[in-house]
N, C-alpha and C positions, 0 to 999 in steps of 0.2 A: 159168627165166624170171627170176627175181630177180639172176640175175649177169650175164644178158646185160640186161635193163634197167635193174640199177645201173651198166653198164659205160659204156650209152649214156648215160644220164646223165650221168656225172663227165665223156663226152666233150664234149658238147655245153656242158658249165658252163665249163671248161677254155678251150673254144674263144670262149668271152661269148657264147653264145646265152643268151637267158630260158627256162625249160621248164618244164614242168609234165609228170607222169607219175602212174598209176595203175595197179596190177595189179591183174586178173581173176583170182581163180581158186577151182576147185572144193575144195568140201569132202570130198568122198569120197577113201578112202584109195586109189579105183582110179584115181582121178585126172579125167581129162575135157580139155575143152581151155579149158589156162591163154594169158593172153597180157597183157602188158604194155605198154601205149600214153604213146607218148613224143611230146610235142610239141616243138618247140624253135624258136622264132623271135626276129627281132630286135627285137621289141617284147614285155611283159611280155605272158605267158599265166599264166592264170588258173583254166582248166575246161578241160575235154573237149571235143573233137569228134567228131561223129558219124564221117565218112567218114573214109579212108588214103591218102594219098599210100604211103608205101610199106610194106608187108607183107613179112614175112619170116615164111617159114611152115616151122616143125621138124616139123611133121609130116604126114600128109595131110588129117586131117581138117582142116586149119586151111584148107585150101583151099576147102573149100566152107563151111565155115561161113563166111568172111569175104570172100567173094569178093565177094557183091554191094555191101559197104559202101566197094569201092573207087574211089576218085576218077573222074573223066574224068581221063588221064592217069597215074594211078597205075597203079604195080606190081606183080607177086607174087614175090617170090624165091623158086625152090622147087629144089629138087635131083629132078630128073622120073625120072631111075632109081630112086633111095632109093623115092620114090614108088610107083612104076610108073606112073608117067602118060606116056600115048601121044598123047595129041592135042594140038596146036599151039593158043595162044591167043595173041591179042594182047596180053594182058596178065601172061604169063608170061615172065620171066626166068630161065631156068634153067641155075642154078649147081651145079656137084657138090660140095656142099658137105660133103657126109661121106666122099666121097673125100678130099677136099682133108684135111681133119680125119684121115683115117685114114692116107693116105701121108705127111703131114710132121708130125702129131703122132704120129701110131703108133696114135690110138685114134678113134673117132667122138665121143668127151666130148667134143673140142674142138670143135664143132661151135659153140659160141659166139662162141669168139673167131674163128672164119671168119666170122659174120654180121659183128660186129663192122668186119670189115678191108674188110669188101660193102661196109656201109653207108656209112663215113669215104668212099670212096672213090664213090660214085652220088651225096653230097651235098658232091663238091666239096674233102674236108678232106683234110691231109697224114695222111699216116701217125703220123706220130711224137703224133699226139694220141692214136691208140689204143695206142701203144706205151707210153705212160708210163702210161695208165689199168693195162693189160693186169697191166705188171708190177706197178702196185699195189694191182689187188686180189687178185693170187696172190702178195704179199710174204710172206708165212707158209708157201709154197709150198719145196720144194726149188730150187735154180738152173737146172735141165732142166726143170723143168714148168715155170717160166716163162719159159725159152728158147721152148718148145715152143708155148704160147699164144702169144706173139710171132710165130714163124715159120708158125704156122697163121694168125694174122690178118693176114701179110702176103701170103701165098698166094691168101688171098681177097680183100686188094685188089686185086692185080698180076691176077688172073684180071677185075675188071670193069673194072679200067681199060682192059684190051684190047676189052670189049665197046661196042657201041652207046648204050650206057644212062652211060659214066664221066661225071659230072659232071652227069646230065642231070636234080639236083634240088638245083641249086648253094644254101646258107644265105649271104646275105652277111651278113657281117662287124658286126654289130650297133654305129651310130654311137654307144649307151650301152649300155655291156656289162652282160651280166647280174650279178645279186650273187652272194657268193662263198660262201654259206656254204647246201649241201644238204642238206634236214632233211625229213621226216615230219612230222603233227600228233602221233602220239604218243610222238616222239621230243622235241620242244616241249615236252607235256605234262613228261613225264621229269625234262629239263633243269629246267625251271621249277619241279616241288618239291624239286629239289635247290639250287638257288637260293634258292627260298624256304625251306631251314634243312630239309627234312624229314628225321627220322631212323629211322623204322620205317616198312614197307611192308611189308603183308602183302594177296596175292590168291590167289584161284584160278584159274589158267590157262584163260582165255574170251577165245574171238575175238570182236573184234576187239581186245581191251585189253589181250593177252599181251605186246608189245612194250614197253609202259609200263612194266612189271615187268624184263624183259630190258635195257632201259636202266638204270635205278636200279640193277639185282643188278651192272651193267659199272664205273658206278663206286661201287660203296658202300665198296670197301675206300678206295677216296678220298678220300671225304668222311663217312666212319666213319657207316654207315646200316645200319640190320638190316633184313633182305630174308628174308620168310618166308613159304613156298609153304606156305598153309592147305591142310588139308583140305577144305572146301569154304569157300564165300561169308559162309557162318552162322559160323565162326571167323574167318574175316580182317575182319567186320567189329569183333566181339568183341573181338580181338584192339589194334585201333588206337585200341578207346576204352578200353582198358585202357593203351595206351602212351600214349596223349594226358593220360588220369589222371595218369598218371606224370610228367608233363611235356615228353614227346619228341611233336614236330611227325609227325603220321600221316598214310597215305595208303591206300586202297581200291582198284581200278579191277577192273569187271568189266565185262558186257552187263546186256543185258534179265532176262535168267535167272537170272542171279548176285543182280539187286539185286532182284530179288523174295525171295532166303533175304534180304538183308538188313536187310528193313523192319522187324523189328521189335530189332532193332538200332538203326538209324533212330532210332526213337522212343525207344529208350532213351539216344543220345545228344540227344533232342532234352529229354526229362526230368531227366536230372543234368548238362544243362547241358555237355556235355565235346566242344570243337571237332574235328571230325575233315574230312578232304576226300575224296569218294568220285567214282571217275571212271564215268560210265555210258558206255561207247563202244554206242553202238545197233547192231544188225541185223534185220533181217526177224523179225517172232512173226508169233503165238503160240507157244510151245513152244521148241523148238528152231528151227524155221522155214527160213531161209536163212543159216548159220552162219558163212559169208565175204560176206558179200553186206551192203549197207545202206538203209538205214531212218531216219525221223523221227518214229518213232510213239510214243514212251517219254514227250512234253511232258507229256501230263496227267495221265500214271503221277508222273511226277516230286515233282510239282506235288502231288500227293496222296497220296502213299507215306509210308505210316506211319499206325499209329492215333493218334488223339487229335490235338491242334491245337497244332502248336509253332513256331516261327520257323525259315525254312531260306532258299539261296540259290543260284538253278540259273542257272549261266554255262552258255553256247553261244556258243562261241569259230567265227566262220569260217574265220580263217588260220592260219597255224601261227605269224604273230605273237602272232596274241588267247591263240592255245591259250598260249603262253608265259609272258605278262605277265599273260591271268584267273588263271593256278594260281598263278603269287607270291598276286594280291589275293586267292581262293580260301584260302591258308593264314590273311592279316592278316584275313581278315574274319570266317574261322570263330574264331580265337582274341579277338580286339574282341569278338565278342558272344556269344564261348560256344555255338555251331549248329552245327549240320553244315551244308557249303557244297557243293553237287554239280556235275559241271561233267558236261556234257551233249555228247557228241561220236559221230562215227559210221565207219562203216569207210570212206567216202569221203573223211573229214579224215584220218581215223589212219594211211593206209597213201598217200595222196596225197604225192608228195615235189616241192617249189620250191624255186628258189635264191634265198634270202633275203639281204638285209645282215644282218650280227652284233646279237646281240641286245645292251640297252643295260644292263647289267647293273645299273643306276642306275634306270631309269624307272622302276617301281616298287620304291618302299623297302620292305625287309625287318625289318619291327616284331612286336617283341613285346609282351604284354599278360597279362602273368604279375609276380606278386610275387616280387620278387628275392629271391634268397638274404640280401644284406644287410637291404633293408626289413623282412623276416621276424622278423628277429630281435627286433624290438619290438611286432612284432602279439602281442595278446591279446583270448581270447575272441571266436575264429574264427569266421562264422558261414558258410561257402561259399555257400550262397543269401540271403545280406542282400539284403532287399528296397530298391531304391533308383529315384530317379525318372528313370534311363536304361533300369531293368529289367538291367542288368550287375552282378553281384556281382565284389569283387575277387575275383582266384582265387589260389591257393596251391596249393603246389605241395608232396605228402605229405611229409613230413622235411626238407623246407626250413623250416618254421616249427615252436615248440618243439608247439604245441596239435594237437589231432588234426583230421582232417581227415574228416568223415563227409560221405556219399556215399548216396541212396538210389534206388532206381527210383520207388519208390511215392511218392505225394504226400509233402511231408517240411515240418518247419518250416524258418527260416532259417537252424538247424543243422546241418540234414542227418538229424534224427529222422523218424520216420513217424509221420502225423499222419491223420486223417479231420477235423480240426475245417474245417467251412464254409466260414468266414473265409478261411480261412489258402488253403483249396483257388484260392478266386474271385483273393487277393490273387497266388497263385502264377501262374497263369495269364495274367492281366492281366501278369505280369511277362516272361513265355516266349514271350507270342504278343502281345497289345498294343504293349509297351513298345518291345520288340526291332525288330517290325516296322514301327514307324513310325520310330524311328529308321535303318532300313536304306535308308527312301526318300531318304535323303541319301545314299548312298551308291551306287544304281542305276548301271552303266553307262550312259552316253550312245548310244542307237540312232544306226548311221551312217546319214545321209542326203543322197542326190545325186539331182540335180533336180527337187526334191520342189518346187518354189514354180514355181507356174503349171501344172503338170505335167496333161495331159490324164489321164494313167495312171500310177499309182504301183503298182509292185511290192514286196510285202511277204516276208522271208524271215526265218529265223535261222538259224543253223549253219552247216553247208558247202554250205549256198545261195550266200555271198557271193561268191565266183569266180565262177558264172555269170550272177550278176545284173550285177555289174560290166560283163562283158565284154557282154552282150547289151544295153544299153542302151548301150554303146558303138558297138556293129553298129547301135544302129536309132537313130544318134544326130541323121538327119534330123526323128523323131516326137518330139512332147512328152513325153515317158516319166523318168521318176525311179523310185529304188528305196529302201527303208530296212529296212536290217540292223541286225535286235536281236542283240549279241553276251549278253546278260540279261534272262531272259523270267521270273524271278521275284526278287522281289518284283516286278510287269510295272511300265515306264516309263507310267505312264497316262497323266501331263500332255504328257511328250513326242509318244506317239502321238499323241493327240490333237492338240495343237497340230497335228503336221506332216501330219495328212490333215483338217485341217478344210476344206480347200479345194478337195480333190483331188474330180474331174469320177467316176473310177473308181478303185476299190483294187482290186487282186486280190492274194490271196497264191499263193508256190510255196514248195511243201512235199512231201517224197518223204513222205510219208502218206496214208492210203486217206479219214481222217475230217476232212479239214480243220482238225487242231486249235488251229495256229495264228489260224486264222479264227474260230474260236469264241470262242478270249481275247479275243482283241480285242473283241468285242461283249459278253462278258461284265466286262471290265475298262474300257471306255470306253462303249459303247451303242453302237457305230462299226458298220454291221453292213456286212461285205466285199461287195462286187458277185459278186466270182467268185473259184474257188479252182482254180489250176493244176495237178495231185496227178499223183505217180508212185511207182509203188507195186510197181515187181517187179520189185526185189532192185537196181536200177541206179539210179548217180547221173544228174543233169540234166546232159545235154552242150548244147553252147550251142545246135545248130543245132535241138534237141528245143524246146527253148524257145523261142526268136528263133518258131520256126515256129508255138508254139502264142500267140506273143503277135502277132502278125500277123493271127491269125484273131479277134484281140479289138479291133483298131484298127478 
């Protein structure tokens, strides 16, 4: 599934379509039925669609599971021997597609790149756009194996282009071509702590956040990063507030599961003060729940994870732009005020792939907030928790300056001693959670907002809501409808909500969770109390027509 819908991909980018793609697929080791949905049009897409134009189905069950989601018009490509399917349907196309695979590559593996040479060739495209894909994603390949995919996906164009169906789902030519650069959200992620300077990453492998790891480990030898597969969640967070101690820019990323071992971690880096950035990519809970599948339920876990009351800052990035340029401000904001900064993301950002422009390697600057090696050399009589009226102690960095550097979990003075004195507890506190947080409200993300002024209906979301609220208030762009996307929902925008629904006739939020939680912030952080809450809640993201449909029955 991943090679024939990375294949399509790179085809369709190649050729300047805009696209959008998601894989489905089961968690069990016996498998189930995977499948990978590729849009591609001449104007940007965004989200998912419910129905298929066309279906290419490797196996049988995929026929009946997907059959009724298909278009008026659409088709099935199916190989009906491989199969054994005997009955004629109007909406079958049947290609021998593992023949084809098996007499000109030699084996049925190639059965990919036949769909491949189908597909180029039912949507109009020359060959040679799958021929240059083909060869490079089997570049690491021997020279026969990818002759071989070659000559297997031209077998299966040259087979539909004799058929009734060649050309009969022509893409024209998009008059502003797509952008050039195909990325994931947690490839985004990835990039963007490497960008932002990080140099140790340590996780345990949980889906959906295993790819965040697997990028960083692709180039660490490049940009000199230590990449260390904990034991579990309870060392890797251990681990990056001990590198962060150190001075080295740190990174986390687990699930739901993972970041429950790491609360009280959590609070320990929210007690000594020591900046780290942990990635929560959500799936379906409780427990284990639905382990490739997503979810928006972890808001007010987030939000309240950890004992005791400390300053933190939970980004929820939409695109795989936010996801890039929150994890730069995610690293400056957790080292600015000494927190831990959690960025909030789900398996329908993480494994979602678009074709983006290049990212600005400039838009956000890469600052540090550390006592230099030089400056060091004149400090005396260290105090790491000096109380001061930003609530920010300078920090230092152990053996960079000549004084020692103490460090405590437990209450401490502004030394770094343990203390029980009163005083010292109340003035500590007021500095960790007071200080910190009200300075952070200058620093909030901006909620985006489109047509929000007069708007009969305002649509509320955060996360990987953003693609289909975009696109859906685009389809219902005859109704008063506006939408506003919080890519930061803690420390919450309170003045900005507010302001931008003081007006609004109806709010409703969408949110893939069962308990409304976004609806609840809001009223618990403004008084704002939502009309209605749009919820989906099993295991699949919002595809637009899901939505378009359920907001239609609210006009």
């Amino acid at each position: 599934m991943q090679t024939i819908g990375q294949a399509l991909c790179l085809i369709y980018k190649n050729f300047g379509a805009h696209i959008f793609a998601n894989q489905d697929y089961m968690s069990r080791i016996r498998g189930g039925n995977n499948f990978f949905q590729l849009r591609a049009s001449d104007v940007p897409v965004f989200t998912l669609r419910k129905n298929i134009d066309i279906l290419v189905a490797l196996d049988n069950s995929s026929v009946d599971i997907h059959k009724a989601s298909i278009n008026s018009g659409g088709i099935i490509i199916l190989d009906k021997k491989k199969f054994n399917i005997t009955q004629d349907d109007k909406l079958f196309l049947d290609v021998p597609m593992y023949d084809i695979a098996a007499k000109t590559g030699g084996s049925e593996i190639f059965v990919n790149s036949a769909a491949c040479g189908i597909i180029c060739a039912l949507t109009g495209l020359e060959f040679s756009f799958a021929e240059f894909v083909l060869e490079a994603i089997f570049s690491d390949k021997a020279q026969d194996i990818i002759q071989k995919n070659i000559e297997v996906g031209r077998a299966g164009y040259d087979f539909v282009k004799m058929s009734r169906l060649a050309n009969a789902f022509n893409i024209d030519k998009p008059k502003t071509p797509g952008k050039p650069l195909l990325m994931n959200g947690n490839d985004a992620i990835a990039l963007g702590a490497i960008r932002a300077g990080c140099k140790f990453y340590s996780a345990y492998p949980m889906t959906p956040s295993t790819s965040i790891m697997n990028t960083v480990a692709h180039y660490a030898n490049k940009f000199n990063i230590v990449v260390e597969q904990a034991e579990d969640e309870i060392a890797a967070i251990n681990m990056i507030i001990g590198a962060s101690f150190a001075g080295a820019r740190s990174m986390a990323a687990t699930s739901g599961g993972g970041f429950c071992l790491m609360v009280e971690g959590l609070s320990l880096a929210g007690m000594t003060e020591t900046p780290i950035v942990v990635v929560d990519a959500q799936r379906p809970a409780p427990a284990t729940g639905f382990p490739t599948r997503t979810e928006q339920a972890d808001l007010n876990f987030l939000i309240h994870a950890g004992h005791g009351e400390f300053a933190r800052v939970i980004y929820s990035p939409g695109s795989i732009e936010q996801a890039f340029y929150l994890t730069i401000k995610a690293f400056n904001i957790a080292e600015k005020y000494q927190i831990p900064v959690l960025i909030m993301t789900d398996q329908h950002l993480a494994d979602s792939c678009r074709n983006i422009d290049g990212f600005d390697p400039d838009k956000v600057k890469v600052r540090r907030f550390i006592i230099s090696k030089e400056e060091g050399k004149f400090i005396k009589n260290y105090k790491r928790y000096q109380l001061t009226d930003s609530g920010i102690s300078p920090r230092a960095i152990p053996s960079w300056i000549e004084d020692a550097v103490y460090a405590d979990s437990d209450e401490h003075t502004e030394e770094g001693h343990i203390t029980e004195d009163a005083s010292i507890r109340t003035a500590m506190v007021e500095k960790r959670f007071y200080k910190k947080m009200d300075s952070l409200k200058d620093e909030i993300e901006k909620p985006t907002a489109v047509n929000t002024e007069g708007a009969d209906l305002v649509l509320v979301g955060f996360g990987s809501t953003l693609g289909v609220l975009k696109e859906a208030i685009e389809m219902l762009k005859g109704e008063r409808i506006g939408f506003i996307h919080l890519s930061q929902v803690w420390p919450f925008p309170q003045d900005d909500i507010t302001n931008l629904l003081r007006g609004a006739k109806k709010v409703i939020t969408v949110e893939n969770n069962a308990g409304a939680q976004l609806a609840g912030l809001i009223r618990r952080e403004t008084g704002i109390l939502v009309d209605k809450s749009i919820l989906k809640f099993d295991g699949r993201p919002f595809d637009l027509d899901y939505l378009v449909e359920a907001i239609e029955q609210e006009c």
